[in-house]
C-alpha positions in Angstrom: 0.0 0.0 0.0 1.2 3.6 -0.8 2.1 6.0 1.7 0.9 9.5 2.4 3.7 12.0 3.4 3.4 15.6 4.9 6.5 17.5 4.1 6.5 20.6 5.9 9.0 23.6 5.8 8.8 25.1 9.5 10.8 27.6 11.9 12.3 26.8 15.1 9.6 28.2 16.6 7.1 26.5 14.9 5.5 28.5 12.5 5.1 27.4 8.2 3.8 30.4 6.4 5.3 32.0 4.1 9.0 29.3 3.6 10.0 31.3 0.4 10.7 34.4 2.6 13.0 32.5 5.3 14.1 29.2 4.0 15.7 29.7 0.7 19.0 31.4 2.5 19.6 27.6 3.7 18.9 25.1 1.3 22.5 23.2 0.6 23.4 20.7 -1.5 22.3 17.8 0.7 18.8 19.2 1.9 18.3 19.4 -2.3 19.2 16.3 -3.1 17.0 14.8 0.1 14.6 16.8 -1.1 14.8 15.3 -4.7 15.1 11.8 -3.7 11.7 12.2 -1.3 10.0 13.8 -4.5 11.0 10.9 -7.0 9.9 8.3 -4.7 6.3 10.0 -5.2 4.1 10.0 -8.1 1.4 12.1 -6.7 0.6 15.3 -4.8 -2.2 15.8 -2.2 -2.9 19.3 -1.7 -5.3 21.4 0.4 -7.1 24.3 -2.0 -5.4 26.8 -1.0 -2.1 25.6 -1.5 -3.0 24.1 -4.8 -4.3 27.2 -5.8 -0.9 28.8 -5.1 1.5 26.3 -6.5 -0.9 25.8 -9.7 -0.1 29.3 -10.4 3.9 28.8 -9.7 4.8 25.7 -10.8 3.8 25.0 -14.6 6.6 28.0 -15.6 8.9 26.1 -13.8 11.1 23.2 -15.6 14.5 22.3 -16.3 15.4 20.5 -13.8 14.7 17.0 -11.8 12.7 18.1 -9.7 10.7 20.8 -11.5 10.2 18.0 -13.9 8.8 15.4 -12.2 6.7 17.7 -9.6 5.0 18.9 -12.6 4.9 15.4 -14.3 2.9 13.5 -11.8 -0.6 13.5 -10.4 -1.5 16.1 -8.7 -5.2 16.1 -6.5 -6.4 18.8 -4.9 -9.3 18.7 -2.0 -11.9 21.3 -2.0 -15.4 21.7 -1.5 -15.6 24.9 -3.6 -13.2 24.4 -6.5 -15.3 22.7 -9.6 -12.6 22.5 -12.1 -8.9 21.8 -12.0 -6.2 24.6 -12.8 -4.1 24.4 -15.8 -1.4 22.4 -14.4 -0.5 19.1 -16.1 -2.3 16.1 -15.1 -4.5 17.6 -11.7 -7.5 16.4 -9.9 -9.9 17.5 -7.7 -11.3 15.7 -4.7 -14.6 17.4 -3.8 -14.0 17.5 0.4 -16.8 15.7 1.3 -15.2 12.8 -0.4 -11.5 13.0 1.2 -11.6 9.6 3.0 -13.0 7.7 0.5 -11.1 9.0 -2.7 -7.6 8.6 -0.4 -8.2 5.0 0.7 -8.5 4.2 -2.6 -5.6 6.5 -3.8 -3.7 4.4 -1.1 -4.6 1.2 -2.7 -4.0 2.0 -6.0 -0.6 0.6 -7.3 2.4 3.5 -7.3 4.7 4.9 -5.7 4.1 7.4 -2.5 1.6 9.8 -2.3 3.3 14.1 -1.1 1.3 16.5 0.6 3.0 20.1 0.8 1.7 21.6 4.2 0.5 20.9 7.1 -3.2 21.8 7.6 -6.8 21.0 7.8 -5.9 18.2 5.0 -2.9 16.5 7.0 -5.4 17.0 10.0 -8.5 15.0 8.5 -6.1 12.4 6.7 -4.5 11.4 10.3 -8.0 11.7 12.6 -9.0 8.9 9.5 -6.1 6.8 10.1 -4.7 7.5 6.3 -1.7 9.4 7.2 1.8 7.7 7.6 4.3 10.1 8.0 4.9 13.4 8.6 8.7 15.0 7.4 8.9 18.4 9.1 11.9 20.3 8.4 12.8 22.8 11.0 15.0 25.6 9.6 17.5 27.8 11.8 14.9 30.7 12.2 12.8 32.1 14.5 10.1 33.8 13.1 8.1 35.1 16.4 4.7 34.3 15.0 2.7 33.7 12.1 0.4 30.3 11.3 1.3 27.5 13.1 2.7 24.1 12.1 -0.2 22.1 14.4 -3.8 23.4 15.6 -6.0 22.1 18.1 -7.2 19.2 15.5 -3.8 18.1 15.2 -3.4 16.2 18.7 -2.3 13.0 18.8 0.8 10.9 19.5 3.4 10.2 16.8 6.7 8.5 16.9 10.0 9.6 16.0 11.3 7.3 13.1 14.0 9.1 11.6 15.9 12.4 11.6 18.6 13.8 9.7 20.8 17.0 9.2 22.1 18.9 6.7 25.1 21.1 6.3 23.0 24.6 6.4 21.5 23.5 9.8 18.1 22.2 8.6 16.8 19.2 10.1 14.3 17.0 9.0 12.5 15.1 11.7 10.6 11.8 10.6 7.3 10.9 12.9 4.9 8.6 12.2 1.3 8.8 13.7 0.9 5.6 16.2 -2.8 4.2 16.5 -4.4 2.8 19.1 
């Protein structure tokens, strides 16, 4: 069965909006090629609407590289109770919201490779309270931000595990959890 990944960008403090302004400065060489490898190993993206929205508008200039390449090659689904059609970006989906659970269990099933999520957010929330969430890959960048939206909310409680970690050269560390279940 497929897993589904959150890979978040967050500050020391503990805050994820707006990465392009404060992580950029320390991506190295090693957190780019992590971050390549954890993107080829997945052949579909599972995004909240507004996120989608955003990157639909970003991503389809963007090419020439591995990882530009395949982002924009793969599936990409985004849940939403208001959106009716997909955006002009390659090969995209939506889920209508009231369908989440049932679309991603079979997602899941289907045969493939991983399944990304960008974010962490009402989506990641309602994917682990379901059980359907495996892991989440926060990477906690040298900055404190002193506020701003918040890597968990209230919805988010619940015990995870630690199953990996590793550092990079710039200070970045990526910190591997999976949800345990009762």
């Amino acid at each position: 069965m497929r897993k589904i990944i959150a890979s978040t960008y967050a500050t020391l403090d503990g805050f994820i909006d707006n990465p392009h302004l404060w992580s950029m400065q320390h991506n190295s060489e090693d957190a780019m090629a992590y971050a390549l490898n954890l993107t080829l190993g997945c052949d579909a993206l599972l995004l909240g609407r507004v996120t989608y929205e955003g990157m639909a508008q970003a991503w389809p200039a963007m090419g020439g590289n591995p990882y530009a390449d395949h982002v924009n090659s793969i599936a990409k689904y985004a849940v939403s109770a208001t959106l009716e059609k997909p955006a002009a970006w390659d090969n995209s989906h939506i889920i209508p919201g009231d369908k989440l659970v049932e679309a991603v269990t079979a997602l899941k099933a289907e045969q493939g490779k991983d399944i990304l999520i960008w974010g962490n957010g009402r989506l990641t929330d309602d994917l682990a309270g379901h059980g359907l969430l495996d892991e989440y890959k926060v990477w906690i960048y040298p900055v404190i931000k002193g506020g701003g939206e918040p890597l968990f909310r209230p919805e988010s409680a619940g015990a995870v595990e630690l199953v990996d970690s590793t550092t990079f050269t710039s200070g970045v560390i990526v910190l591997t959890y999976r949800p345990t279940r009762p």
